[in-house]
MIDOSE-1310 file (N, C-alpha, C; in nm, 2 decimals, decimal comma, always signed):
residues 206
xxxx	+11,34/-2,10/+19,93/+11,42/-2,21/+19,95/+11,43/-2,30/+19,82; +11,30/-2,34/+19,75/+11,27/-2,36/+19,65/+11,39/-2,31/+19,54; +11,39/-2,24/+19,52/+11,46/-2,14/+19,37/+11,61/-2,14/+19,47; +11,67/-2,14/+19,55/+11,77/-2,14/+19,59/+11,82/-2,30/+19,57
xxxx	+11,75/-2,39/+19,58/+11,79/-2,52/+19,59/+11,82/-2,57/+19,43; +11,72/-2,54/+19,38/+11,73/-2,55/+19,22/+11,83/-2,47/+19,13; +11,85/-2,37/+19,20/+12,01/-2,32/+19,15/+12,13/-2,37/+19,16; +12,11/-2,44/+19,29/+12,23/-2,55/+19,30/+12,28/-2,63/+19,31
xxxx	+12,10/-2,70/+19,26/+12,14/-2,83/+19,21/+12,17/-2,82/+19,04; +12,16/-2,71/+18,96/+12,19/-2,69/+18,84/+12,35/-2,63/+18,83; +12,43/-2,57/+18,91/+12,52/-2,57/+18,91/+12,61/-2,70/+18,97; +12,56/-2,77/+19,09/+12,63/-2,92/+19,09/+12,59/-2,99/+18,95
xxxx	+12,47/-3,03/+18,89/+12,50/-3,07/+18,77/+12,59/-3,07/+18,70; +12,65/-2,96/+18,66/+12,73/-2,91/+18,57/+12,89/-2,91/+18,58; +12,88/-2,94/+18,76/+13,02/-2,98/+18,78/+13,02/-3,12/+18,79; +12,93/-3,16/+18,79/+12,93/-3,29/+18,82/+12,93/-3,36/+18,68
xxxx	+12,89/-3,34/+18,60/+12,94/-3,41/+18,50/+13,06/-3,38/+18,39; +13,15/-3,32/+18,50/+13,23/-3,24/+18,42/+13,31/-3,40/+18,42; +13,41/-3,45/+18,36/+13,50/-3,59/+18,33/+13,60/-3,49/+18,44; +13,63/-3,62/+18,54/+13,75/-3,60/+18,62/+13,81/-3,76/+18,70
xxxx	+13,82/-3,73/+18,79/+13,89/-3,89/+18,87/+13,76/-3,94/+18,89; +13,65/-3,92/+18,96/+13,57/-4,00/+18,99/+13,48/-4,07/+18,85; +13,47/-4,01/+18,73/+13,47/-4,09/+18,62/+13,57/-4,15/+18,57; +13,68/-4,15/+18,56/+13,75/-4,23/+18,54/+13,74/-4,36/+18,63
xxxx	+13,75/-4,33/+18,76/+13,75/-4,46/+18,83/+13,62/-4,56/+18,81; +13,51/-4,46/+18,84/+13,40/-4,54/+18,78/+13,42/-4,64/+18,69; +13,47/-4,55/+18,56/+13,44/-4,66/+18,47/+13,56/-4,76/+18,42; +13,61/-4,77/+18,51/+13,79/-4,81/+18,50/+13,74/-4,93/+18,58
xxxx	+13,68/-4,94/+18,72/+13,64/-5,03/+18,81/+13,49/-5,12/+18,74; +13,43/-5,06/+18,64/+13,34/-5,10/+18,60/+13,40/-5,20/+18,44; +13,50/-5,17/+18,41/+13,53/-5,25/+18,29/+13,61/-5,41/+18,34; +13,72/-5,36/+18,49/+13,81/-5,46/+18,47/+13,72/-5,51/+18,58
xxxx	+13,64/-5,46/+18,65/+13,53/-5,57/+18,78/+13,39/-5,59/+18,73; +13,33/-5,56/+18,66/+13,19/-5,58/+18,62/+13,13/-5,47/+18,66; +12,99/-5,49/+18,65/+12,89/-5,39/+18,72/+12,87/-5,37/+18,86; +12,89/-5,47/+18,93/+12,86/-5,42/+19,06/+13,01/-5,40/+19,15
xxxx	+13,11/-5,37/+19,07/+13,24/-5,33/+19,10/+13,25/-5,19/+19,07; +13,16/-5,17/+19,00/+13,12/-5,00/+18,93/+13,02/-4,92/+19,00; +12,92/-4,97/+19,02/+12,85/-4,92/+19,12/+12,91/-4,91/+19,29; +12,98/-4,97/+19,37/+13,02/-5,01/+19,45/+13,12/-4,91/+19,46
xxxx	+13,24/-4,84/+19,36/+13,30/-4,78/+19,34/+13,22/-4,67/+19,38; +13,13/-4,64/+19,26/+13,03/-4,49/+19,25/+12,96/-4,45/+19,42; +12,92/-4,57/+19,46/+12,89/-4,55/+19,61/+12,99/-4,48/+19,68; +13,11/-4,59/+19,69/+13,24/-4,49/+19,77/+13,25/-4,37/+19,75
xxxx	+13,26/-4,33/+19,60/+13,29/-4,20/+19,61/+13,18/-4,07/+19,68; +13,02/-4,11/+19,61/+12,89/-4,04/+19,65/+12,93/-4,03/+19,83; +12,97/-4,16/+19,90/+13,03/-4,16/+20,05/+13,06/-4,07/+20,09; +13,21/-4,05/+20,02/+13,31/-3,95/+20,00/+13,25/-3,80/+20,01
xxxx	+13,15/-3,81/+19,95/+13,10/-3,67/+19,85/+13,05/-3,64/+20,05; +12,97/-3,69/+20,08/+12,88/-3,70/+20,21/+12,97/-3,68/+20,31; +13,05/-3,74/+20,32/+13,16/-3,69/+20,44/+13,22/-3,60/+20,43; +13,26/-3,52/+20,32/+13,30/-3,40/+20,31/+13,24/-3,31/+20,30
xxxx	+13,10/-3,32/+20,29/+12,96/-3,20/+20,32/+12,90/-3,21/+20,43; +12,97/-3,33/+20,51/+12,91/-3,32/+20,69/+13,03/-3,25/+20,76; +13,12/-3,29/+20,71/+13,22/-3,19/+20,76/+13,23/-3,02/+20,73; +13,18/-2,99/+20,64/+13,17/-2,91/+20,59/+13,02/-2,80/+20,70
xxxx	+12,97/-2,89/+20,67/+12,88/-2,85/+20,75/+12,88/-2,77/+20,91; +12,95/-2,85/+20,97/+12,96/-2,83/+21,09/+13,10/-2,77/+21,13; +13,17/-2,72/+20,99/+13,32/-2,60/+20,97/+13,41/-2,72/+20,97; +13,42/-2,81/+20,96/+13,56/-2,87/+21,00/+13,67/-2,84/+20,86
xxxx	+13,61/-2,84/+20,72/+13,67/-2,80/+20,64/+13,68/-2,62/+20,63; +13,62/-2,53/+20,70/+13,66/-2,43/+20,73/+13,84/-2,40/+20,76; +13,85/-2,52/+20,88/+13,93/-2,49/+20,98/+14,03/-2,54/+20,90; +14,04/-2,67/+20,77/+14,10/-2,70/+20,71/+14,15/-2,61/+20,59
xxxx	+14,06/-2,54/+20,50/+14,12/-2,41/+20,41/+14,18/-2,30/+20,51; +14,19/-2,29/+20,65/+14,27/-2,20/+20,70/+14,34/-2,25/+20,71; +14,43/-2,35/+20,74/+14,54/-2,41/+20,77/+14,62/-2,45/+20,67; +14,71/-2,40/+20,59/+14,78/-2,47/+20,47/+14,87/-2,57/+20,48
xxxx	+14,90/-2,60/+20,62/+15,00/-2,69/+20,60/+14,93/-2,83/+20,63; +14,74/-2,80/+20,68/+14,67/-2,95/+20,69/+14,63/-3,00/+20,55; +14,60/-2,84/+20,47/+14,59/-2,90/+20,30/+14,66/-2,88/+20,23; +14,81/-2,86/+20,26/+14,89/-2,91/+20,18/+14,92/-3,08/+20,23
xxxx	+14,90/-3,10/+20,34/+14,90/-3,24/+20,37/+14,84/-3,33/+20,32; +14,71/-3,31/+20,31/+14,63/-3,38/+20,22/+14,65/-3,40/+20,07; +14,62/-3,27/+20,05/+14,68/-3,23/+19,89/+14,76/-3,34/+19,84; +14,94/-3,37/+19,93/+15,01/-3,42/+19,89/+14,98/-3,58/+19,89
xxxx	+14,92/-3,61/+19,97/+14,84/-3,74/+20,05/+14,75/-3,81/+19,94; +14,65/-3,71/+19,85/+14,61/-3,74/+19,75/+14,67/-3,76/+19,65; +14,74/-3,65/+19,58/+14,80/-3,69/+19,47/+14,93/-3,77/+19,48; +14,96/-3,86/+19,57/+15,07/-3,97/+19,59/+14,96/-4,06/+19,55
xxxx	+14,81/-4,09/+19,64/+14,75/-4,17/+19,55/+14,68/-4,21/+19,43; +14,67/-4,07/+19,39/+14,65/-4,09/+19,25/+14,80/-4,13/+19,16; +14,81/-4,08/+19,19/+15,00/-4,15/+19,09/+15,02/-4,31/+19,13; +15,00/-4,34/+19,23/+15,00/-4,47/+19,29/+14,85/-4,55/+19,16
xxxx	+14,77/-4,50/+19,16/+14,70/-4,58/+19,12/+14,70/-4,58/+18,92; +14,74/-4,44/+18,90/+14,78/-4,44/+18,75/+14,91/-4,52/+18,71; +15,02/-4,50/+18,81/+15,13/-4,61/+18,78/+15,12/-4,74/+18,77; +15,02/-4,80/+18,87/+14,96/-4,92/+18,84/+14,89/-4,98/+18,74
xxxx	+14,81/-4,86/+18,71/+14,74/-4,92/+18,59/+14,85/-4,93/+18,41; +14,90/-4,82/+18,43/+15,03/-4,81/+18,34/+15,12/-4,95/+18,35; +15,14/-5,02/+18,47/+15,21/-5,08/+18,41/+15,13/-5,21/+18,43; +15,00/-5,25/+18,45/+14,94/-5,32/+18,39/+14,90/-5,40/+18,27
xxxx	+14,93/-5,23/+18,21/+14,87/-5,25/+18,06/+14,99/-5,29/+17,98; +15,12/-5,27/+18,07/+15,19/-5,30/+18,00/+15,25/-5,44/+17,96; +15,22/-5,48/+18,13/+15,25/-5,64/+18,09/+15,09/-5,70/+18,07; +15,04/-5,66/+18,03/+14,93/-5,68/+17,91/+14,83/-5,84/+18,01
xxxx	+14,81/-5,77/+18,13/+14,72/-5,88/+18,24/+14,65/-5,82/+18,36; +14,57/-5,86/+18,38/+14,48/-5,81/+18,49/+14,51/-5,79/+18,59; +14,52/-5,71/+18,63/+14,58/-5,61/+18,77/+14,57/-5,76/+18,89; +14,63/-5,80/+18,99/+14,62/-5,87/+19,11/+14,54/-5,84/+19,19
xxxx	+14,54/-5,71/+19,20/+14,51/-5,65/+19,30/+14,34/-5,60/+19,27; +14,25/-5,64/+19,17/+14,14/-5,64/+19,11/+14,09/-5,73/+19,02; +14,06/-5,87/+19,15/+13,99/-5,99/+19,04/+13,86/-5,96/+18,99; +13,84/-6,08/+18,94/+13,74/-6,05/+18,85/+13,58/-6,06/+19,00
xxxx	+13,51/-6,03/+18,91/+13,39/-6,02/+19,01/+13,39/-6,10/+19,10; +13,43/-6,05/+19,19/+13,38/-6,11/+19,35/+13,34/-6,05/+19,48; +13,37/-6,08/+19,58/+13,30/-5,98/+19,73/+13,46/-5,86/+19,75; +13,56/-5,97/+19,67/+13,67/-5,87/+19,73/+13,67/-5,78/+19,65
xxxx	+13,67/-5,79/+19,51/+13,67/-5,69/+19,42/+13,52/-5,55/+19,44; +13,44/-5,60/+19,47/+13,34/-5,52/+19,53/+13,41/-5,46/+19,65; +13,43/-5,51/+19,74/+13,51/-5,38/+19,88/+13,62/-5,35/+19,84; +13,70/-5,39/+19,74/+13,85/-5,27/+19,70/+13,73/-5,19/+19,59
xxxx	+13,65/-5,20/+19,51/+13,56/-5,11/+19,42/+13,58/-4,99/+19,55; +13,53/-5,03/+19,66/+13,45/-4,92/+19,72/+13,53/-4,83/+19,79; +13,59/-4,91/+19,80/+13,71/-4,83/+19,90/+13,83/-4,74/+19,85; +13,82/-4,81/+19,67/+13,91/-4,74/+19,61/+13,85/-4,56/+19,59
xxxx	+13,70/-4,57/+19,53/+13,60/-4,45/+19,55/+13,63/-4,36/+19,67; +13,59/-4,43/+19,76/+13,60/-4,37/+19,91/+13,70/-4,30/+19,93; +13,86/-4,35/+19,93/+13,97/-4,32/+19,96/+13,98/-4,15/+19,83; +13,95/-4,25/+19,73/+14,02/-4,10/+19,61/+13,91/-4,00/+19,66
xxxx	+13,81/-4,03/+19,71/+13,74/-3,88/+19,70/+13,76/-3,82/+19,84; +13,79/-3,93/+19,93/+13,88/-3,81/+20,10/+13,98/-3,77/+20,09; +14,05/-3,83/+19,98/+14,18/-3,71/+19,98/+14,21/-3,65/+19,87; +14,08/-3,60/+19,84/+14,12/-3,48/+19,77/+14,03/-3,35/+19,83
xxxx	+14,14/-3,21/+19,89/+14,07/-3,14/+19,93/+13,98/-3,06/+19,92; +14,01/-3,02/+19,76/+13,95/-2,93/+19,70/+13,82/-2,97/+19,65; +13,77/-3,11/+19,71/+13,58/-3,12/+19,75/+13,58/-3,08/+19,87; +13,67/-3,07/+19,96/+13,59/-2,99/+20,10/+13,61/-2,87/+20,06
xxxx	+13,70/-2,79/+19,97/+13,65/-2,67/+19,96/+13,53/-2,61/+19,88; +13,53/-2,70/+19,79/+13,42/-2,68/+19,74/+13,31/-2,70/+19,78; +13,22/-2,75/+19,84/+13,18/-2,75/+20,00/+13,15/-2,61/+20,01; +13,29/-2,57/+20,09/+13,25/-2,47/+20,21/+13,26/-2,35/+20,14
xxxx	+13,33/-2,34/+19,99/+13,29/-2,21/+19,95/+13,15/-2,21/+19,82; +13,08/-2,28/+19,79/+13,00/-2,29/+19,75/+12,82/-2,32/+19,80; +12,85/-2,40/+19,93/+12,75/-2,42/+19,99/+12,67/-2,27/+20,02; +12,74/-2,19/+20,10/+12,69/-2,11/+20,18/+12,65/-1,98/+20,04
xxxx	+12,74/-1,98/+19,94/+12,67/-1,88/+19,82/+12,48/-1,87/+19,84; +12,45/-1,99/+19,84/+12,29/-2,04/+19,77/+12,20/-2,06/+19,91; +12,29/-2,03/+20,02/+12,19/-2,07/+20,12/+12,11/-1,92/+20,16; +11,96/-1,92/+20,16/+11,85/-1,80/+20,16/+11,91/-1,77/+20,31
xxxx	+11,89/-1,62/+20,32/+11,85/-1,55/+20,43/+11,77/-1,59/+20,52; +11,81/-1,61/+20,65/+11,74/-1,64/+20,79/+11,75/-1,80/+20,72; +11,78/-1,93/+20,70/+11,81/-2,03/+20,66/+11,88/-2,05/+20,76; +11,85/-2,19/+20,80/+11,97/-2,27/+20,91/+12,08/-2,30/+20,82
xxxx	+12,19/-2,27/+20,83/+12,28/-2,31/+20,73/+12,37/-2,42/+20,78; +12,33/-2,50/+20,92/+12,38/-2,63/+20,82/+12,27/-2,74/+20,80; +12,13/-2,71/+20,83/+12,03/-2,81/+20,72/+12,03/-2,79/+20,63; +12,01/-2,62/+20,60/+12,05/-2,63/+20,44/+12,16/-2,66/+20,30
xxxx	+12,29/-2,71/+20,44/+12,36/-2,77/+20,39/+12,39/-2,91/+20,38; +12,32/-2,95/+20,46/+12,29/-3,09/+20,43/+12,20/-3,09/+20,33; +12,11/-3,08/+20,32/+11,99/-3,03/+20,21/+12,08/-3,05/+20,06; +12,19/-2,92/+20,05/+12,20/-2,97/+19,92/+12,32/-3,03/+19,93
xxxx	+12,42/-3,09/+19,97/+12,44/-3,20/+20,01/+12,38/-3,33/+19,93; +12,25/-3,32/+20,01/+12,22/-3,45/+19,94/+12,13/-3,45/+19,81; +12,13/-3,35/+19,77/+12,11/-3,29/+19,62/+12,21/-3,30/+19,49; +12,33/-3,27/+19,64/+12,47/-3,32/+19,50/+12,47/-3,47/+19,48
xxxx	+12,45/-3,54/+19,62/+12,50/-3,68/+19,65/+12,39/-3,77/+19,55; +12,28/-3,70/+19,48/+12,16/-3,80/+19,45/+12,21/-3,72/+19,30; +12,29/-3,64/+19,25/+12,29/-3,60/+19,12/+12,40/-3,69/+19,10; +12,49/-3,65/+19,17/+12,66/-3,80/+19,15/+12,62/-3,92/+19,13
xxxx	+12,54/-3,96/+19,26/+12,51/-4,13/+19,18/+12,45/-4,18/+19,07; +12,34/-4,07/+19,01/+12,26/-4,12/+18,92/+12,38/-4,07/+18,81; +12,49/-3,99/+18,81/+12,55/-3,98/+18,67/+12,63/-4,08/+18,68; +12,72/-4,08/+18,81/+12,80/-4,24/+18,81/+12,72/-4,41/+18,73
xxxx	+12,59/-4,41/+18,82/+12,51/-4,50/+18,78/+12,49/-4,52/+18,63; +12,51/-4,39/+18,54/+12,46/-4,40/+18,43/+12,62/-4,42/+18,35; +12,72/-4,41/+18,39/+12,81/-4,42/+18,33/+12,89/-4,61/+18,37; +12,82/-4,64/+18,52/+12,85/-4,80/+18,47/+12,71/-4,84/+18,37
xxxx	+12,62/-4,79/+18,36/+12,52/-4,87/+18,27/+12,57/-4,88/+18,14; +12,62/-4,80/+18,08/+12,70/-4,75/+17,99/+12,84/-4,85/+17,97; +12,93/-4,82/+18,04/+13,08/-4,89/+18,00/+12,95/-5,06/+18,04; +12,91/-5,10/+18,12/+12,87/-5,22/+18,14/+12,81/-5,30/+17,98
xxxx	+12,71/-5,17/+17,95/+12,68/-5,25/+17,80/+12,76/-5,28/+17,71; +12,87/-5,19/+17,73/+13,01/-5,26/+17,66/+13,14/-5,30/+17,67; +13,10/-5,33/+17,79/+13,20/-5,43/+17,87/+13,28/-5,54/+17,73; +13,15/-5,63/+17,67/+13,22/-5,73/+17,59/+13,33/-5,67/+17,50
xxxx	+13,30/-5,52/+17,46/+13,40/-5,45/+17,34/+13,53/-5,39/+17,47; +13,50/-5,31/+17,54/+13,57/-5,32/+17,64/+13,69/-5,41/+17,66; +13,60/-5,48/+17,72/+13,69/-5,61/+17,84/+13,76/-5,69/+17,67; +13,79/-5,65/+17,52/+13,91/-5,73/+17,48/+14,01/-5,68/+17,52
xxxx	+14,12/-5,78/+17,52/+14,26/-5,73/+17,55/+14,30/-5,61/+17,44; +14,30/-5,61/+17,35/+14,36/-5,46/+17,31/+14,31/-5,32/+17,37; +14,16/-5,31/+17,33/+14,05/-5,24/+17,40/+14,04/-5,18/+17,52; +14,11/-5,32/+17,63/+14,09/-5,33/+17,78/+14,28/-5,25/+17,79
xxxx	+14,35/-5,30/+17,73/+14,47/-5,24/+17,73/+14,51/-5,06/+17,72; +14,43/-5,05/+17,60/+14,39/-4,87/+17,59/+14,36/-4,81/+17,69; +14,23/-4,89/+17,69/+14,14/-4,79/+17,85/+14,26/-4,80/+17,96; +14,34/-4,94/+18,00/+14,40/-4,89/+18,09/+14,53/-4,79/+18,05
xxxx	+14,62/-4,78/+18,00/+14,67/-4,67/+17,94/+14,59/-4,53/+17,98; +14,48/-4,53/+17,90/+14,42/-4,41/+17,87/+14,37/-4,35/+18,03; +14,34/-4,47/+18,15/+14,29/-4,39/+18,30/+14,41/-4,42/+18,34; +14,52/-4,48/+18,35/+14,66/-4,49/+18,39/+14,72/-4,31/+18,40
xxxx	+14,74/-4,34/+18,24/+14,79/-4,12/+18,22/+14,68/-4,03/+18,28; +14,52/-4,04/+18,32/+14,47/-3,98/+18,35/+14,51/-3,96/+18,53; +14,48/-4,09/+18,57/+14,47/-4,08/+18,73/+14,66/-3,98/+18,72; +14,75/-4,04/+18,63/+14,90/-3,96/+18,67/+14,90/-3,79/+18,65
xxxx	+14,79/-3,74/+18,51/+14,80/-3,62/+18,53/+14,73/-3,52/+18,65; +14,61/-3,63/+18,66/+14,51/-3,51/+18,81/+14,61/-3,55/+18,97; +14,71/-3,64/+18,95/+14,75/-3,64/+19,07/+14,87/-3,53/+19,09; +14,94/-3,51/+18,93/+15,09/-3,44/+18,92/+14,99/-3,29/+18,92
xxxx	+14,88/-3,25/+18,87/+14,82/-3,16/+18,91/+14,78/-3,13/+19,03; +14,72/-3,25/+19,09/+14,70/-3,19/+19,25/+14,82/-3,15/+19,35; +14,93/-3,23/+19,27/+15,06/-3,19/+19,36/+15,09/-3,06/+19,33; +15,05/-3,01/+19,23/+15,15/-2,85/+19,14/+15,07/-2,79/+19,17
xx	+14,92/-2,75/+19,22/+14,85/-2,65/+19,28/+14,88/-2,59/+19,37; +14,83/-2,45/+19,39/+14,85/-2,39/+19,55/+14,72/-2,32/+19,55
């Protein structure tokens, strides 16, 4: 169980710190809300990561890669809100001021942090597939497979937060270079075109 667990938590590593939406958002919510708008975020999504490995667990995402018209549902479900949230940031930057809808540190900016997390990472399906076609590669023979899928589960969920975590520590220490208006204008530009391409991508998959 041992050497099976550590194989996959070195393969989640490796996805996991690959740059995608959930680093972007991280550090997008961690520039224009502070630190604990970034962490709060990183939660949601780690959430995210957890409800799609308990479902996974117990088949519900099974039932969901057999059905194409529930993940193309989603599918489209997500990538409307990724474009939703890149279009927003795009044209934030353009009229060159801080989103409305993300003040500056407060309790509300911490629950939209978390919820923005939360939301991007349940509707995208292709973490519950990955999940259910990956889980069961690494799980040993005679193994209960869904402890062992909770198991690593929460092997991914404890590798995501600490890379999330390490990436607000990071944009946070440079928040002051950051958070100028030209600086703060880029980044949003620069996660604006991101969240628009992974969404026009999630839409053009099959």
């Amino acid at each position: 169980m041992l050497t099976a667990c550590l194989a996959f938590a070195a393969v989640a590593a490796l996805l996991t710190i690959t740059p995608g939406v959930d680093t972007m958002l991280v550090l997008r919510s961690t520039v224009t809300g502070g630190r604990r708008a970034g962490l709060l975020a990183s939660t949601g999504v780690v959430t995210g990561l957890l409800c799609w490995a308990m479902t996974s667990a117990v088949g519900l995402t099974a039932l969901l890669a057999a059905s194409r018209v529930a993940f193309d549902v989603l599918r489209i479900a997500g990538a409307c809100y990724l474009l939703w949230l890149g279009v927003r940031a795009l044209w934030t930057a353009r009229r060159g001021r801080r989103d409305p809808a993300e003040p500056a540190q407060t309790r509300t900016s911490g629950l939209t942090a978390f919820r923005t997390g939360l939301t991007t990472n349940l509707l995208n399906p292709k973490v519950g597939v990955f999940y259910m076609s990956l889980l069961p590669q690494f799980v040993p023979d005679g193994a209960s497979m869904f402890w062992t899928s909770v198991l690593f589960a929460a092997v991914h969920a404890a590798e995501s937060l600490l890379w999330l975590v390490l990436i607000v520590a990071a944009a946070a220490a440079a928040r002051r270079t950051l958070a100028r208006p030209t600086v703060k204008r880029r980044l949003q530009q620069l996660t604006g075109a991101a969240f628009v391409a992974f969404g026009l991508r999630l839409a053009t998959e099959h």
